[in-house]
NUKOLKE-23532 format. One record per residue (C-alpha): residue in one letter; x, y, z. Coordinates in steps of 0.05 Angstrom, whole numbers, plus 5000, padded with zeros to 4 digits. Layout:
<recs>
+-----+------+------+------+
! res !    x !    y !    z !
+-----+------+------+------+
!   A !    X !    Y !    Z !
...
+-----+------+------+------+
</recs>
This chain:
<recs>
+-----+------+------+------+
! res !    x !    y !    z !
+-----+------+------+------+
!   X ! 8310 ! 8888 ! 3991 !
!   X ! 8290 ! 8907 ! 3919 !
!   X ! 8330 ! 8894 ! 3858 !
!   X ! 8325 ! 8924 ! 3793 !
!   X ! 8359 ! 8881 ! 3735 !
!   X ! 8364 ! 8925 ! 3675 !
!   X ! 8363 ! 8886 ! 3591 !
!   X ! 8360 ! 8892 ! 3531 !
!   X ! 8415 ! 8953 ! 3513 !
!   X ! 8459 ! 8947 ! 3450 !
!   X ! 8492 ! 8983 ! 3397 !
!   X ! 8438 ! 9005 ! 3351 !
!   X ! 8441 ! 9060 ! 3284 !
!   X ! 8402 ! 9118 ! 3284 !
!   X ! 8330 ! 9118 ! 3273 !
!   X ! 8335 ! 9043 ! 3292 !
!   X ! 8296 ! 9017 ! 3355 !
!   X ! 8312 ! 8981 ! 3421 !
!   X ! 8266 ! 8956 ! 3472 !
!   X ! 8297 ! 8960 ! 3547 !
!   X ! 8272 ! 8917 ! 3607 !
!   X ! 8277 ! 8915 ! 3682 !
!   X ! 8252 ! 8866 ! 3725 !
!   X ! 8234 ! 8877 ! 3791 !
!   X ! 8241 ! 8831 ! 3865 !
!   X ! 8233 ! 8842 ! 3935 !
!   X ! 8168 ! 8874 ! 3941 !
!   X ! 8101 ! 8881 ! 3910 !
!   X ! 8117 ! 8905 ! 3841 !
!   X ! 8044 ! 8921 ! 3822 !
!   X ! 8034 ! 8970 ! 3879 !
!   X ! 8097 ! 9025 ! 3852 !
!   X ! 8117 ! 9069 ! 3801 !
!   X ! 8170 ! 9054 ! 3767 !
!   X ! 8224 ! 9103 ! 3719 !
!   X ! 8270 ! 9105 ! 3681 !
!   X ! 8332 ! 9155 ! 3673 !
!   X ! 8396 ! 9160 ! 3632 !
!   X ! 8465 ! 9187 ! 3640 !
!   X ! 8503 ! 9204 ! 3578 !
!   X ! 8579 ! 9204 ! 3575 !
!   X ! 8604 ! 9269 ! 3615 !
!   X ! 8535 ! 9294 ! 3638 !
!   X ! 8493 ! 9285 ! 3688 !
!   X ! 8440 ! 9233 ! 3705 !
!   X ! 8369 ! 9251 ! 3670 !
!   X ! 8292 ! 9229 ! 3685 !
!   X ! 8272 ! 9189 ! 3616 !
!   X ! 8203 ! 9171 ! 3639 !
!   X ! 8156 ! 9147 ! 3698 !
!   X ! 8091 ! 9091 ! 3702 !
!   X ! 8048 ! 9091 ! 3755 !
!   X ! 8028 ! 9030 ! 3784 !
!   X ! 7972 ! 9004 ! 3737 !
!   X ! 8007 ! 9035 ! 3675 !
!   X ! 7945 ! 9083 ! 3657 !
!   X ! 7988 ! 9147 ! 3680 !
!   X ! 8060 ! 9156 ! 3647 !
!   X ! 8101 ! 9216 ! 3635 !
!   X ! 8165 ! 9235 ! 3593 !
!   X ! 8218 ! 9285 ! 3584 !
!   X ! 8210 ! 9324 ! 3531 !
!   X ! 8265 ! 9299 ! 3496 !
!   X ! 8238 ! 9225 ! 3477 !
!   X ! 8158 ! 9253 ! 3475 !
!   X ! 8136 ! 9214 ! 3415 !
!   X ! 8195 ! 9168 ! 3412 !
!   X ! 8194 ! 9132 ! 3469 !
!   X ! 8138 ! 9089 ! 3507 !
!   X ! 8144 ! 9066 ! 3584 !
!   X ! 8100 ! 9005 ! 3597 !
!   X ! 8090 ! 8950 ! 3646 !
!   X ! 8066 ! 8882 ! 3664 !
!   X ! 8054 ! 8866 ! 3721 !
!   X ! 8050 ! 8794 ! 3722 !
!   X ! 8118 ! 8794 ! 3704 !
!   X ! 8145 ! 8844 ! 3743 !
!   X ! 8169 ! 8880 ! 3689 !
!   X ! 8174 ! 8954 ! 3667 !
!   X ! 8193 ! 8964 ! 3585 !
!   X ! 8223 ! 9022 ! 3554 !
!   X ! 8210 ! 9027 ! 3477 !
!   X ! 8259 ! 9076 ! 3445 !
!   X ! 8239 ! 9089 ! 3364 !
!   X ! 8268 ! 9132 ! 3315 !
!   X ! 8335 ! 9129 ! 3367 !
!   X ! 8386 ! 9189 ! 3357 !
!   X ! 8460 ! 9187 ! 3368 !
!   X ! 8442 ! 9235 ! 3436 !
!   X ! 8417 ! 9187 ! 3468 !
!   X ! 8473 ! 9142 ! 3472 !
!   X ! 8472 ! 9134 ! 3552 !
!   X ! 8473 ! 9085 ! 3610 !
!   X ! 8397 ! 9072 ! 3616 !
!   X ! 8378 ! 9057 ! 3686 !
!   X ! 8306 ! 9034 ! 3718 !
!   X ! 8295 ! 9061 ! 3782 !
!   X ! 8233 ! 9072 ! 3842 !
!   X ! 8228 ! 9096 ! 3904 !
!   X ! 8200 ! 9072 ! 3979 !
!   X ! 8142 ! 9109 ! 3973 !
!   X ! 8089 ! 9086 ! 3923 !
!   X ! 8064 ! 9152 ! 3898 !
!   X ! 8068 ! 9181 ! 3826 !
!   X ! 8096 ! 9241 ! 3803 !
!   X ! 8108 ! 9268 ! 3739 !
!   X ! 8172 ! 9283 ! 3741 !
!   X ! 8234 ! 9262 ! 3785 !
!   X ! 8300 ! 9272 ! 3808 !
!   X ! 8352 ! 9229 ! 3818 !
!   X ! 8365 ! 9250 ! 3883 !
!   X ! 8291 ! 9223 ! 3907 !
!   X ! 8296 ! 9147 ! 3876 !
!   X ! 8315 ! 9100 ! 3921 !
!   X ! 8330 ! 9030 ! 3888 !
!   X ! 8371 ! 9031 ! 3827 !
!   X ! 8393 ! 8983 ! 3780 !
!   X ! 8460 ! 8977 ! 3752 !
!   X ! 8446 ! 8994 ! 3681 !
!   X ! 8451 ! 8970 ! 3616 !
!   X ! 8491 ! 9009 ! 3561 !
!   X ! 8450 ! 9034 ! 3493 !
!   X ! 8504 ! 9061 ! 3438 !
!   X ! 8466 ! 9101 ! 3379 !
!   X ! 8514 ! 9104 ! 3321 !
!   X ! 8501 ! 9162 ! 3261 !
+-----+------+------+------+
</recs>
């Protein structure tokens, strides 16, 4: 069974910087994509970003383009979110999250992720 364990959320002031983590188990990390999404108080859950499996493709809403950077390492079974110049929207839940299959894809929807983690909480104050 995989498990996702989310870190590294916090309350944080805008423009300020916080750098997530999820660490992966239960299969072979290096052979998935990975992703992460958010869900913001009231709304719906959102796709933040997806890696591939060796890191070289990535992709991003376009809401954090040039804010935020999705990495991995794969030695430690670990995908990284780095959010910069952080704005009070994007106070959210942040949550990693793959799928069974070990394709890419630019862009995804909830609905099609199949191992979640449980989240981990990022606050942007103004």
């Amino acid at each position: 069974q995989v498990q996702l364990v989310e870190s590294g959320g916090g309350l944080v002031q805008a423009g300020g910087s916080l750098r997530l983590a999820c660490t992966a188990s239960g299969r072979t990390f290096s052979n998935y994509a990975m992703a992460w999404f958010r869900q913001a108080p009231g709304k719906e859950r959102e796709f933040v970003a997806t890696i591939n499996w060796s890191g070289g493709s990535t992709s991003y809403t376009d809401s954090v383009k040039g804010r935020f950077t999705i990495s991995r390492d794969n030695a430690k079974n670990t995908v990284y979110l780095q959010m910069n110049s952080l704005k009070p929207e994007d106070t959210a839940i942040y949550y990693c999250a793959t799928r069974s299959r070990s394709s890419y894809a630019a862009y995804l929807l909830p609905g099609s992720m199949d191992f979640w983690g449980k989240g981990t909480l990022v606050t942007v104050s103004s």
